[in-house]
Structure formats: structure tokens, C-alpha cells
DOSE-772323 format. One record per atom (N, C-alpha, C): residue number from 1; residue in three letters; atom name; x, y negated, z. Coordinates in steps of 0.05 Angstrom, whole numbers, plus 32768, in hexadecimal, padded with zeros to 4 digits. Example, Ala and Ser with C-alpha at 12.3 -4.5 7.8 and 13.67 -1.06 7.14 Angstrom:
BEGIN
{seq=1 | type=ala | atom=N | X=8108 | Y=8072 | Z=809C}
{seq=1 | type=ala | atom=CA | X=80F6 | Y=805A | Z=809C}
{seq=1 | type=ala | atom=C | X=8108 | Y=8042 | Z=809C}
{seq=2 | type=ser | atom=N | X=8101 | Y=802D | Z=808E}
{seq=2 | type=ser | atom=CA | X=8111 | Y=8015 | Z=808F}
{seq=2 | type=ser | atom=C | X=8102 | Y=7FFF | Z=809D}
% end
This chain:
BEGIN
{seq=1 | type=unk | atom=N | X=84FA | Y=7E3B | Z=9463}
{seq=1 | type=unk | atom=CA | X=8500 | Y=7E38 | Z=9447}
{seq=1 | type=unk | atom=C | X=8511 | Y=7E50 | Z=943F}
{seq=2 | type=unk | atom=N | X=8504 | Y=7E5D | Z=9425}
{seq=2 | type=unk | atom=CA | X=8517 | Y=7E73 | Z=941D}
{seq=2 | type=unk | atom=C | X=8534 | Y=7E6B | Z=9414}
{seq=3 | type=unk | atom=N | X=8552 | Y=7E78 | Z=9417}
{seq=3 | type=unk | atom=CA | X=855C | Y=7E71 | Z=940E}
{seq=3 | type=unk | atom=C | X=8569 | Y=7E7F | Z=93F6}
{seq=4 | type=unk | atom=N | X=8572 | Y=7E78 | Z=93E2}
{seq=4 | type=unk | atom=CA | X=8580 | Y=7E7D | Z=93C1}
{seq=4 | type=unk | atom=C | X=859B | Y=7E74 | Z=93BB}
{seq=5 | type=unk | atom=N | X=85A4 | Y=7E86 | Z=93AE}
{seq=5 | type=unk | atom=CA | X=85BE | Y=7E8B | Z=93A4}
{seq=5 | type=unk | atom=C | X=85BC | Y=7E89 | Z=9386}
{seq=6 | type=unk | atom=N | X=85CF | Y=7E82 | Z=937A}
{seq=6 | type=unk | atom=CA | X=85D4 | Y=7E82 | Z=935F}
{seq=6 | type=unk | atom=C | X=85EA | Y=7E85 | Z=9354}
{seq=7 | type=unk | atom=N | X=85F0 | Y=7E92 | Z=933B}
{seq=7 | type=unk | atom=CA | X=8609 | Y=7E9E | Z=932F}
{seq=7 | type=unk | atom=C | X=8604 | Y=7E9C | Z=9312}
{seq=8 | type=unk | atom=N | X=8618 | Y=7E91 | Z=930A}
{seq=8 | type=unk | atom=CA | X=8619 | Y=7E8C | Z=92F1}
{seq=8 | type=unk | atom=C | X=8625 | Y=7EA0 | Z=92E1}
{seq=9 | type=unk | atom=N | X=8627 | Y=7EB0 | Z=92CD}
{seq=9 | type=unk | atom=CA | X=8638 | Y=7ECC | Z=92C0}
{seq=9 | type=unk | atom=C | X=8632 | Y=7EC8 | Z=92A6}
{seq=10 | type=unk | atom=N | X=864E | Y=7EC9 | Z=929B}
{seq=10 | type=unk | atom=CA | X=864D | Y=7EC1 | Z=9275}
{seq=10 | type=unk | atom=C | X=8659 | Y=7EDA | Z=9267}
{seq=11 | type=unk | atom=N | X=8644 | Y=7EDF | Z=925A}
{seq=11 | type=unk | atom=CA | X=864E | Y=7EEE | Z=9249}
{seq=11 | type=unk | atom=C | X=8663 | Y=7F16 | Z=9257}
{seq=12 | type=unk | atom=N | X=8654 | Y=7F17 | Z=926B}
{seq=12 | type=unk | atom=CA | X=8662 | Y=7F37 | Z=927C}
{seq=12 | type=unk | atom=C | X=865A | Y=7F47 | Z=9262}
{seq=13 | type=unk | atom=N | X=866C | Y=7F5E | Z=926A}
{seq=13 | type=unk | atom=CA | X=8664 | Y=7F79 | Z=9264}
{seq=13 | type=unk | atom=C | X=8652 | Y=7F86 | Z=9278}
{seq=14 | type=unk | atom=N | X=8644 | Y=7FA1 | Z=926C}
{seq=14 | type=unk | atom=CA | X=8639 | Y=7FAE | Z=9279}
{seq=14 | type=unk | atom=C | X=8647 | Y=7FB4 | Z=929F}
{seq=15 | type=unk | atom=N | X=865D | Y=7FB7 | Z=9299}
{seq=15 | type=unk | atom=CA | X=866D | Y=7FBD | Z=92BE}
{seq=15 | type=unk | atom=C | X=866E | Y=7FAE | Z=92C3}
{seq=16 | type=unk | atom=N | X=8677 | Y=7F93 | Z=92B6}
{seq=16 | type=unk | atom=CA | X=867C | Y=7F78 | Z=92CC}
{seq=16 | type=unk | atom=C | X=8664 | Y=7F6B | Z=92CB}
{seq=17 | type=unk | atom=N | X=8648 | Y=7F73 | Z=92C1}
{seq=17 | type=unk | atom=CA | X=862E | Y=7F70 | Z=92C5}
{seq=17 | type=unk | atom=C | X=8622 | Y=7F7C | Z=92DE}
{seq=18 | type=unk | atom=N | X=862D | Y=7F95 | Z=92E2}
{seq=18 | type=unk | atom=CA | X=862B | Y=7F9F | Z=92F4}
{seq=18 | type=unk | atom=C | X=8639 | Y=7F9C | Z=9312}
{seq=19 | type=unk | atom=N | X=8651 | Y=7F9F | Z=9310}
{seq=19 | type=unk | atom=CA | X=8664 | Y=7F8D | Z=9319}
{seq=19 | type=unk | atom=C | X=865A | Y=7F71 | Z=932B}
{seq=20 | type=unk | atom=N | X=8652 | Y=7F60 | Z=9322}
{seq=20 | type=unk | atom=CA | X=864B | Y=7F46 | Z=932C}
{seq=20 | type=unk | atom=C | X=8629 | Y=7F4A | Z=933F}
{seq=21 | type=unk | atom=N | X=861C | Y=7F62 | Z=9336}
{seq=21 | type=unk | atom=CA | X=8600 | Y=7F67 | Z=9346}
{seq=21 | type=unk | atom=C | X=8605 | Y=7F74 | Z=935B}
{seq=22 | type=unk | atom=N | X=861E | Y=7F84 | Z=935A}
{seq=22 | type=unk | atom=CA | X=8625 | Y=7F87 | Z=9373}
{seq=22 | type=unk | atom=C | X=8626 | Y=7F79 | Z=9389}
{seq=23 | type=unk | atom=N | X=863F | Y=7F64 | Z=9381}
{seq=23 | type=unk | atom=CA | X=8642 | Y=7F4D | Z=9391}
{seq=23 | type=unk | atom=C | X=8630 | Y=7F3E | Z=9393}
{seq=24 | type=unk | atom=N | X=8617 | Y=7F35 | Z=938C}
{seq=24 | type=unk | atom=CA | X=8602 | Y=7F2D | Z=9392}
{seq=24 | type=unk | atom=C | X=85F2 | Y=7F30 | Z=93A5}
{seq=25 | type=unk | atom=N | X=85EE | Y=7F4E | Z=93A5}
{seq=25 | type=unk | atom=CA | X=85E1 | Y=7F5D | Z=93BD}
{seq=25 | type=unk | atom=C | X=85EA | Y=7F5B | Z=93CB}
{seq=26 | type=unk | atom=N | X=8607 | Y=7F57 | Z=93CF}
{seq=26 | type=unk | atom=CA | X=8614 | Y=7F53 | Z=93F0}
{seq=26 | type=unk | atom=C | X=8610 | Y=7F38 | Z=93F5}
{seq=27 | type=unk | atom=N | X=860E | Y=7F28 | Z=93E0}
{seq=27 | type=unk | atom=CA | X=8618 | Y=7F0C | Z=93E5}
{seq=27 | type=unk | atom=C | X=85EF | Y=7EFB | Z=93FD}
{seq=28 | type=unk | atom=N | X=85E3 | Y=7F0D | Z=93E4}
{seq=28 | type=unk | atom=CA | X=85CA | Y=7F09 | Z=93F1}
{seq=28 | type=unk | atom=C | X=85BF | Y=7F14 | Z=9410}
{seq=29 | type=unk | atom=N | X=85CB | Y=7F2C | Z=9411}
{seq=29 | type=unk | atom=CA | X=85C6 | Y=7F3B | Z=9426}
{seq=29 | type=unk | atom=C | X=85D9 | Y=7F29 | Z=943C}
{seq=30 | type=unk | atom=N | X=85ED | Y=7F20 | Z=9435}
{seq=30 | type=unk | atom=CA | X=85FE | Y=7F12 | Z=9445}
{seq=30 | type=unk | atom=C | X=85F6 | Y=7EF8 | Z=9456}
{seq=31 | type=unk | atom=N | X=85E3 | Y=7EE7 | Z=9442}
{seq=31 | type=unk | atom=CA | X=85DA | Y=7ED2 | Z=9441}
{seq=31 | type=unk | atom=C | X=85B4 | Y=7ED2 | Z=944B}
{seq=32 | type=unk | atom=N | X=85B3 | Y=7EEE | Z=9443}
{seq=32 | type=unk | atom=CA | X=8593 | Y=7EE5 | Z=944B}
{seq=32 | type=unk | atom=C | X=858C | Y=7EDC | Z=943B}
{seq=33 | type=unk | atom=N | X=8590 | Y=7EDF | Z=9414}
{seq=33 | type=unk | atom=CA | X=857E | Y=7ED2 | Z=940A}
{seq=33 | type=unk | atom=C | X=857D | Y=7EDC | Z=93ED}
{seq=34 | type=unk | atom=N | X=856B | Y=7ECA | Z=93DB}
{seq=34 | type=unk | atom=CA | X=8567 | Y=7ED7 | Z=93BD}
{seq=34 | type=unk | atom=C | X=8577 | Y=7ECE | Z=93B0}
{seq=35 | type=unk | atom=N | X=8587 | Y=7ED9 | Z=9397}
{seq=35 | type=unk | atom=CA | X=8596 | Y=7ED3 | Z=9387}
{seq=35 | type=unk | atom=C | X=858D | Y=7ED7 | Z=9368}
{seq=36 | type=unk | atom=N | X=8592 | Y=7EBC | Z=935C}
{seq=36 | type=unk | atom=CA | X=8589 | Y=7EBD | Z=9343}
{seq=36 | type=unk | atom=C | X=85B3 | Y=7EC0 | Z=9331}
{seq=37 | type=unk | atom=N | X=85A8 | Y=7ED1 | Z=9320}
{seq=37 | type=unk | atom=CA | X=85B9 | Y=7ED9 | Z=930D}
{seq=37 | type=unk | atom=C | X=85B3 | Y=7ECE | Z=92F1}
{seq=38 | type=unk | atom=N | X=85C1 | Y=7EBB | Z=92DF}
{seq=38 | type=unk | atom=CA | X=85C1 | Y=7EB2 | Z=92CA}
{seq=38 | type=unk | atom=C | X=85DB | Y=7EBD | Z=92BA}
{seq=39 | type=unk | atom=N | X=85D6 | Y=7EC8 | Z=92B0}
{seq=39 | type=unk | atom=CA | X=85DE | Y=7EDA | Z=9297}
{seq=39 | type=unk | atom=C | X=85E3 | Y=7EC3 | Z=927B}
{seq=40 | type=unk | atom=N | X=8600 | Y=7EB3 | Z=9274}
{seq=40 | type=unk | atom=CA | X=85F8 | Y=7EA8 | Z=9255}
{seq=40 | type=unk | atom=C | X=8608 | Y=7EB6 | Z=9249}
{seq=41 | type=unk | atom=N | X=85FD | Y=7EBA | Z=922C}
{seq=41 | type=unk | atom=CA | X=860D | Y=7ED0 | Z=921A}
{seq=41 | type=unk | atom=C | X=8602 | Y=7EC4 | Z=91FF}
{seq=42 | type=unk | atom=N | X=8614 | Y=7ECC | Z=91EA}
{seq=42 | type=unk | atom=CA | X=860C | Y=7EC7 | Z=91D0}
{seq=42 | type=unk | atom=C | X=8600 | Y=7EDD | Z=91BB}
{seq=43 | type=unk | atom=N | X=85FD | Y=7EF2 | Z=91C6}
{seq=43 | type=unk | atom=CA | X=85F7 | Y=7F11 | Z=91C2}
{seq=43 | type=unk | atom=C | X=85DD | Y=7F1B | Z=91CA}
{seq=44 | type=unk | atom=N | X=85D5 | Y=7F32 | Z=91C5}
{seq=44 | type=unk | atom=CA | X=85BC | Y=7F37 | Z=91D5}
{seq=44 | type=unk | atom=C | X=85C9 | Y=7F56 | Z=91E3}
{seq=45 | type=unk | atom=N | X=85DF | Y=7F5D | Z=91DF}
{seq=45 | type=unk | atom=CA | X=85E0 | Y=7F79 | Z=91E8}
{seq=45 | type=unk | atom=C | X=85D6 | Y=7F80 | Z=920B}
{seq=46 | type=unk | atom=N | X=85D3 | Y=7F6B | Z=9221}
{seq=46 | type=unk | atom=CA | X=85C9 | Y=7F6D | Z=9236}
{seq=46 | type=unk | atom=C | X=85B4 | Y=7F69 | Z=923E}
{seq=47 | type=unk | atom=N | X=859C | Y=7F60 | Z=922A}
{seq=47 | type=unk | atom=CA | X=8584 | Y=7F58 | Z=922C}
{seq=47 | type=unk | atom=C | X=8573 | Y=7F59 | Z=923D}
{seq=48 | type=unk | atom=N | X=8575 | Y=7F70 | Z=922D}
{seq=48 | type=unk | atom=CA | X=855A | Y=7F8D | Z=9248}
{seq=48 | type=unk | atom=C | X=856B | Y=7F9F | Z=925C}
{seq=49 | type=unk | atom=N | X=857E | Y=7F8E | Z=9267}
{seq=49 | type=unk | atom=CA | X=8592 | Y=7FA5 | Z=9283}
{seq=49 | type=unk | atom=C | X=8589 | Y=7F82 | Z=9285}
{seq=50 | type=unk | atom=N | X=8581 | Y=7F8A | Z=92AB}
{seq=50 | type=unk | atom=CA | X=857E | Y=7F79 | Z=92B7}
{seq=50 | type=unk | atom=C | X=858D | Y=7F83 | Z=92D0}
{seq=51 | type=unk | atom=N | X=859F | Y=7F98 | Z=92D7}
{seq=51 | type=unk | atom=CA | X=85AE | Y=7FA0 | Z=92E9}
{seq=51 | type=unk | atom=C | X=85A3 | Y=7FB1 | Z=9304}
{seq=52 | type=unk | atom=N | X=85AC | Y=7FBB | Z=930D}
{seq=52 | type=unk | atom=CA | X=8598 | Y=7FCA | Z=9328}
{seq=52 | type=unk | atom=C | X=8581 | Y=7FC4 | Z=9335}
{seq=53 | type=unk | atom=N | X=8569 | Y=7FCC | Z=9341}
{seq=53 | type=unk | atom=CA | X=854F | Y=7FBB | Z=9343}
{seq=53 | type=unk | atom=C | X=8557 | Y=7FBB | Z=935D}
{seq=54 | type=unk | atom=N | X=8565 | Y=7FA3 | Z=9361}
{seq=54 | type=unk | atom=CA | X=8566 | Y=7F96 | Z=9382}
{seq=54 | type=unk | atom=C | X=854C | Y=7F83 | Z=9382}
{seq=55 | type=unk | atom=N | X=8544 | Y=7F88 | Z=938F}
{seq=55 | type=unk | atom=CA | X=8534 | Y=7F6C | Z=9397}
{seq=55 | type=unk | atom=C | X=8537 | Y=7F53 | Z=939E}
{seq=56 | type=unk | atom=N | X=854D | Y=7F4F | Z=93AE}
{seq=56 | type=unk | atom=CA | X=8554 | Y=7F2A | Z=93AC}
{seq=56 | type=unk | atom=C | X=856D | Y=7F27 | Z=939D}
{seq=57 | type=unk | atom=N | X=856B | Y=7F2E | Z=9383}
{seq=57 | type=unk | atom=CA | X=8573 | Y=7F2D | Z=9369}
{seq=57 | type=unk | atom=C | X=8561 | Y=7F26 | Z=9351}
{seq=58 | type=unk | atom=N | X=8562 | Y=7F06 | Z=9349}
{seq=58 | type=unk | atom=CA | X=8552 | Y=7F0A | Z=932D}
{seq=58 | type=unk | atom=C | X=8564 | Y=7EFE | Z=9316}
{seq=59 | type=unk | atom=N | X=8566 | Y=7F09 | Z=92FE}
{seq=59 | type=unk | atom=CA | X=8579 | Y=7F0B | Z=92EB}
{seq=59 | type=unk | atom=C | X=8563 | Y=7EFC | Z=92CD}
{seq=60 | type=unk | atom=N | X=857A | Y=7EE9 | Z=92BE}
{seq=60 | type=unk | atom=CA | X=8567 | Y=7EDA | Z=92AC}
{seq=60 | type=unk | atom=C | X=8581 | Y=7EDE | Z=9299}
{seq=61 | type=unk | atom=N | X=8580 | Y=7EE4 | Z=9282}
{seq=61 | type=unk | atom=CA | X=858D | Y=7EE3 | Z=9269}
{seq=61 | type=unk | atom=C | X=858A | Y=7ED0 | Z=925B}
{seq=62 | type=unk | atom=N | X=859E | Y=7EBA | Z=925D}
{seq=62 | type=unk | atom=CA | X=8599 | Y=7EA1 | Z=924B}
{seq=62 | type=unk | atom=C | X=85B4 | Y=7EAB | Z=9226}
{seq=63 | type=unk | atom=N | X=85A2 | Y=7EB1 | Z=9214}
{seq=63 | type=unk | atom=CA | X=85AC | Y=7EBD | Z=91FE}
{seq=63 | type=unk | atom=C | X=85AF | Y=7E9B | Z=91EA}
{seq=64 | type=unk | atom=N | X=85C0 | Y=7E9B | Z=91E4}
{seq=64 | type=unk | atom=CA | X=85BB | Y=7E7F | Z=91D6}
{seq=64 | type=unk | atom=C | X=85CE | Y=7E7E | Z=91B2}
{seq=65 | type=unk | atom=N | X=85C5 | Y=7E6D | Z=91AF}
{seq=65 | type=unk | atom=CA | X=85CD | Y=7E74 | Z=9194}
{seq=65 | type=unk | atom=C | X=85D0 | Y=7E4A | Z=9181}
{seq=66 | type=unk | atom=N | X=85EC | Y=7E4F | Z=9182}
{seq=66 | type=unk | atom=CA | X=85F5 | Y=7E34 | Z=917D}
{seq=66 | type=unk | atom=C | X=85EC | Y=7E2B | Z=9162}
{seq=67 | type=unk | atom=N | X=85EC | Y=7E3F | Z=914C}
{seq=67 | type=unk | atom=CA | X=85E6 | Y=7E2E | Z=9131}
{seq=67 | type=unk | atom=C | X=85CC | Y=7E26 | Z=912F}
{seq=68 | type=unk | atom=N | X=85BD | Y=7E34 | Z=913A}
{seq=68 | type=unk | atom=CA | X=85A1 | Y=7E36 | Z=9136}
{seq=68 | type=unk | atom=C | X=8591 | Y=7E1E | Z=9155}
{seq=69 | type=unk | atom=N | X=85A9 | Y=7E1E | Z=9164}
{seq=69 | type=unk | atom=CA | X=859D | Y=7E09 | Z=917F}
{seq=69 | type=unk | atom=C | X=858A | Y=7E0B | Z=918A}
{seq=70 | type=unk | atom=N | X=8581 | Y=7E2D | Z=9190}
{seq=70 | type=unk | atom=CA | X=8572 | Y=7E35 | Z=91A3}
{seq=70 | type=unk | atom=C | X=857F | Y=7E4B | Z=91B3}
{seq=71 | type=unk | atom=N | X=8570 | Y=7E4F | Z=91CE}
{seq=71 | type=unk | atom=CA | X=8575 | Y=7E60 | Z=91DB}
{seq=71 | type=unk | atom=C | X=855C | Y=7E6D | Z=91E5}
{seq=72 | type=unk | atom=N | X=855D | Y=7E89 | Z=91F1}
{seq=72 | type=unk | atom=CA | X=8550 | Y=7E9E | Z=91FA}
{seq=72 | type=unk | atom=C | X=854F | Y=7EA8 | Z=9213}
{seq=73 | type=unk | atom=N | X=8540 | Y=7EA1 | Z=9226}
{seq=73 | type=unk | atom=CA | X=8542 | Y=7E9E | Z=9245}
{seq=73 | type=unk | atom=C | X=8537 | Y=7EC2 | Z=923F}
{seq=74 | type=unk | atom=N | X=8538 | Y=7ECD | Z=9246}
{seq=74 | type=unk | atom=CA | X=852F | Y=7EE8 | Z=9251}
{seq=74 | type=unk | atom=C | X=8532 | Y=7EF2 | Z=926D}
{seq=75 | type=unk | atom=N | X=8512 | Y=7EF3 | Z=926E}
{seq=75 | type=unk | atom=CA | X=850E | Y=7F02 | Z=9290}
{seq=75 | type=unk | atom=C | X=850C | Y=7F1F | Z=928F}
{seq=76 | type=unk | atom=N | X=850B | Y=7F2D | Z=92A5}
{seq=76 | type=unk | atom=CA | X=8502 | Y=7F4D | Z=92A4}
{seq=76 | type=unk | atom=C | X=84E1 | Y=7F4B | Z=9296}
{seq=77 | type=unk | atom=N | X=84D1 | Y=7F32 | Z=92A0}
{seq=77 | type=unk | atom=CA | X=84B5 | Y=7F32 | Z=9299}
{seq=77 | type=unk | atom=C | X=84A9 | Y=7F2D | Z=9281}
{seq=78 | type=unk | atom=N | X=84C2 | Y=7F10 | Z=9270}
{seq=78 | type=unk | atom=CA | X=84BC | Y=7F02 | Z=925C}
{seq=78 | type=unk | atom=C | X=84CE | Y=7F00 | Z=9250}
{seq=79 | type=unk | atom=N | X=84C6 | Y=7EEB | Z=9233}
{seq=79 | type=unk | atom=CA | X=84E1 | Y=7ED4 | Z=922D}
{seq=79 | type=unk | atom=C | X=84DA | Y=7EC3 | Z=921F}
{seq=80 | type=unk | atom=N | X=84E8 | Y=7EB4 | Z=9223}
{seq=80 | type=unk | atom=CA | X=84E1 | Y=7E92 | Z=9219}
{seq=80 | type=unk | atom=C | X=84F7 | Y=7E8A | Z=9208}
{seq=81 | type=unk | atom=N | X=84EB | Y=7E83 | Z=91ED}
{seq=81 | type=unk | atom=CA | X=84FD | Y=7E6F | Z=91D7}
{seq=81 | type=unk | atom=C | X=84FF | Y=7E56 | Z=91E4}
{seq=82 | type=unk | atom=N | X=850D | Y=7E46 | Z=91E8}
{seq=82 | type=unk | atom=CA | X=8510 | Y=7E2A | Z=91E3}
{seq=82 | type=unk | atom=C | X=8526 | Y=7E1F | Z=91D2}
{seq=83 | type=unk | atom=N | X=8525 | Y=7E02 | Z=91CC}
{seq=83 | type=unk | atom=CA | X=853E | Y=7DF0 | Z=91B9}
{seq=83 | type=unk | atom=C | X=8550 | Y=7DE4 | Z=91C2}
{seq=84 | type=unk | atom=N | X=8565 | Y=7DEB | Z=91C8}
{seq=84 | type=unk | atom=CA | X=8581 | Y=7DDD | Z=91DC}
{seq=84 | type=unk | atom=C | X=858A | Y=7DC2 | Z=91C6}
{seq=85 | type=unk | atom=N | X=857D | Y=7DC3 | Z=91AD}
{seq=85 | type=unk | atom=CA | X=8588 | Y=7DA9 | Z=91A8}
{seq=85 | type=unk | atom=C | X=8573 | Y=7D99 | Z=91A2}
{seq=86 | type=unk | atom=N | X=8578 | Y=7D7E | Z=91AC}
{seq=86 | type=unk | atom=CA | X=856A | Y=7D63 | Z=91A6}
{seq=86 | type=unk | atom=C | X=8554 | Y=7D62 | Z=91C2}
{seq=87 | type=unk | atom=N | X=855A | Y=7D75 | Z=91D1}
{seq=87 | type=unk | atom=CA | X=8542 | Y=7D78 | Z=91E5}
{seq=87 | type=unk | atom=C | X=854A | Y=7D64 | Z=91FA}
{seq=88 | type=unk | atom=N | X=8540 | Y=7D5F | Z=9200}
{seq=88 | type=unk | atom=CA | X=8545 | Y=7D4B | Z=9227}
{seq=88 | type=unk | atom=C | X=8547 | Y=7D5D | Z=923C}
{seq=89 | type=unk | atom=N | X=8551 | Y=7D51 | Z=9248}
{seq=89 | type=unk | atom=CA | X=855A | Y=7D65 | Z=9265}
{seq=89 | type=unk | atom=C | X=853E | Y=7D66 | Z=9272}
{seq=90 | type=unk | atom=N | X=8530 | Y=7D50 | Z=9276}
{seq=90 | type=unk | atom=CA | X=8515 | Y=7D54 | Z=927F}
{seq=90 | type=unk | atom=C | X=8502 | Y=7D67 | Z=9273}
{seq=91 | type=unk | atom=N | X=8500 | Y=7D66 | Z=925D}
{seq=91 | type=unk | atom=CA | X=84F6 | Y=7D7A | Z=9247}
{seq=91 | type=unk | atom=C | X=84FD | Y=7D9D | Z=9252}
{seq=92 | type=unk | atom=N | X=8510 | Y=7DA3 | Z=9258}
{seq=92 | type=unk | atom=CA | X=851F | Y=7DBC | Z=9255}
{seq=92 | type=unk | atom=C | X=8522 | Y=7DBF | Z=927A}
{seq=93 | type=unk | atom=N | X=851F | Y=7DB0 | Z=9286}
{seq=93 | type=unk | atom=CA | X=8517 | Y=7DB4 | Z=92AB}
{seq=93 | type=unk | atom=C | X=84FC | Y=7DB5 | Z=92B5}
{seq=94 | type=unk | atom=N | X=84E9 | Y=7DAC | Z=92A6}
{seq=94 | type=unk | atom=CA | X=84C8 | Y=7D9D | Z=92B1}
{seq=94 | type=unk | atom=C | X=84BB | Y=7DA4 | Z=929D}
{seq=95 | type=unk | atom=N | X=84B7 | Y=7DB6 | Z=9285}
{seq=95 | type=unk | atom=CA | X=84A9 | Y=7DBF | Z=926F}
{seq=95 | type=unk | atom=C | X=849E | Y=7DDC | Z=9279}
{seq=96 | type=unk | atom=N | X=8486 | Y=7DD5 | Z=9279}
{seq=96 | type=unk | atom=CA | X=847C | Y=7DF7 | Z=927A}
{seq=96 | type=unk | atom=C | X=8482 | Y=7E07 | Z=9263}
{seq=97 | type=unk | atom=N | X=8486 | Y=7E24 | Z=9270}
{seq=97 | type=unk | atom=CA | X=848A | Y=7E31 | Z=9253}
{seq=97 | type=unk | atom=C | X=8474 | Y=7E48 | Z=9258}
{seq=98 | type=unk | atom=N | X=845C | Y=7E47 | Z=925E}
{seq=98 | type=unk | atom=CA | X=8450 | Y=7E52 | Z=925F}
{seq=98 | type=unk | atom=C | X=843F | Y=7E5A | Z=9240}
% end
């Protein structure tokens, strides 16, 4: 079984964006495994910087926006609208967003 790492990061700047992929790469290289990076911010200024192209590094931009009660998952590949309010937890874990 592969193993995964995860890190949660709110709201960095560009260096402490950078900063934290560092430590990732060690943390993974350390561990033997892939690390997902979740990015939440209320901004879009980091959108499209997805940080150095490590490979057992994958980076998701959760952009969210309180008045309006959606948020903006952004991948390097895609991105997905969804509705953070009135939704079910089931809804927002087990919903294709294809």
C-alpha cells in the first residue's frame, strides 16, 4: 500500500509557499511517500503557482469565499466550483465532480 502525507497551509505567501514544499520533499523523501498539499486562502493571488514540480508533491488550492458560500478546489489540471453552504458532508466527500 502506497503511503501519503498531508499538510494543511492557510493562506502563505509566495516564500512560505515555497518554504513549506521544501519541507515536504524531505518529509516525503523521508517517509517514502506522496504528499498532498492543501492550500486554503480567501484570495486567488496563488492559484496558478503550484510550487516546484516534485513529483510526490500534489498541491490543491481550496479558494473560498464566505458571502457567496462557495469554494474553488483548483488543481494544476482543473477546477471545481462547489457550495460549502447547506451541503452535507456526504454530498461534498462521495459526489463526483466530474
Amino acid at each position: 500500500m502506497e503511503a501519503f502525507g498531508f499538510e494543511l497551509v492557510v493562506g502563505a505567501s509566495l516564500k512560505v509557499f515555497n518554504e513549506y514544499c521544501e519541507c515536504f520533499k524531505k518529509y516525503a523523501q523521508l517517509h517514502q511517500c506522496s504528499m498532498l498539499m492543501v492550500n486554503i486562502c480567501t484570495d486567488k493571488k496563488l492559484i496558478n503557482y503550484f510550487g516546484p514540480d516534485y513529483d510526490d508533491i500534489t498541491t490543491v488550492h481550496v479558494v473560498y469565499d464566505e458571502r457567496e458560500g462557495r469554494a474553488e478546489l483548483v488543481y494544476k489540471d482543473r477546477k471545481v466550483n462547489l457550495s460549502i453552504l447547506n451541503a452535507s458532508w456526504q454530498d461534498m466527500l462521495f459526489k463526483s465532480f466530474d
